[in-house]
C-alpha positions in Angstrom: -112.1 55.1 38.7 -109.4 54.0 40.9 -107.2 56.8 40.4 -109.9 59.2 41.1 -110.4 57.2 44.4 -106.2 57.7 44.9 -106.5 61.3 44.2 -109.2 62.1 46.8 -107.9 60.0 49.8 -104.7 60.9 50.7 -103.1 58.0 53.4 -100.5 60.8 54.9 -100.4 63.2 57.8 -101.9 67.3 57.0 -103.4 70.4 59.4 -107.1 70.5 59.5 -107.8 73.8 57.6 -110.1 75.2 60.3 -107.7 74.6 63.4 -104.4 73.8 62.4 -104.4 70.4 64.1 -102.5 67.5 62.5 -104.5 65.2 61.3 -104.3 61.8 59.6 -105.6 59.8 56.0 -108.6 58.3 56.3 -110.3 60.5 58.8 -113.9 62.6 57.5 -113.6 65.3 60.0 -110.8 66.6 62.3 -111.0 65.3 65.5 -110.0 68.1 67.4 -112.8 70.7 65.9 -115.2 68.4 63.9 -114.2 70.9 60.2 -114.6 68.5 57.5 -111.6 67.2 55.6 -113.0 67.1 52.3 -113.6 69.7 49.5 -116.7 69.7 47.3 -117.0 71.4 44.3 -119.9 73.5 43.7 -120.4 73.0 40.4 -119.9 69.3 38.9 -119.7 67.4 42.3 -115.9 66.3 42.3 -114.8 65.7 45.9 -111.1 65.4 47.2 -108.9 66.0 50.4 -108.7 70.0 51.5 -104.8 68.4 52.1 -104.3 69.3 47.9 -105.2 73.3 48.1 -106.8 73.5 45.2 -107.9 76.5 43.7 -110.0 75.4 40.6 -111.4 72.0 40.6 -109.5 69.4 38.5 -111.8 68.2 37.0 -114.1 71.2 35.6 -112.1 73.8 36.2 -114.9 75.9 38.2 -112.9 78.1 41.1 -113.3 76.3 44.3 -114.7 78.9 47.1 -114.3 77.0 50.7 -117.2 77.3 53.5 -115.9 80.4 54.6 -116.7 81.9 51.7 -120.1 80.8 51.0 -121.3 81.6 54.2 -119.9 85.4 53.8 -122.2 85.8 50.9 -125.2 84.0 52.3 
């Protein structure tokens, strides 16, 4: 369980995939536009850091579509 927790919590410095502003670790939401930091998969649940890019979640393998995406189709 403790890698998992590793995995999804990054400690380093990475741009906020809304704005572009640098942002830091531990931090839910950026602080200069309030975009959440985190990346949910729709299907089994897994969270981690938008900081990896992942395109299919690692753990069931489900493509990962971001916010943007779901609200185009909604």
């Amino acid at each position: 369980m403790e890698e998992k927790a590793n995995l999804a919590m990054p400690k380093g410095a990475f741009r906020c995939p809304r704005c572009g502003s640098v942002t830091w670790g531990n931090l839910q939401f950026c602080s200069q536009c309030g975009e959440s930091l985190n990346v949910e998969c729709q299907e089994c649940g897994e969270k981690w850091r938008f900081i990896y890019g992942y395109m299919f979640c690692p753990l069931c393998g489900a493509r990962i579509r971001m916010k943007k995406e779901i609200l185009k189709e909604g």
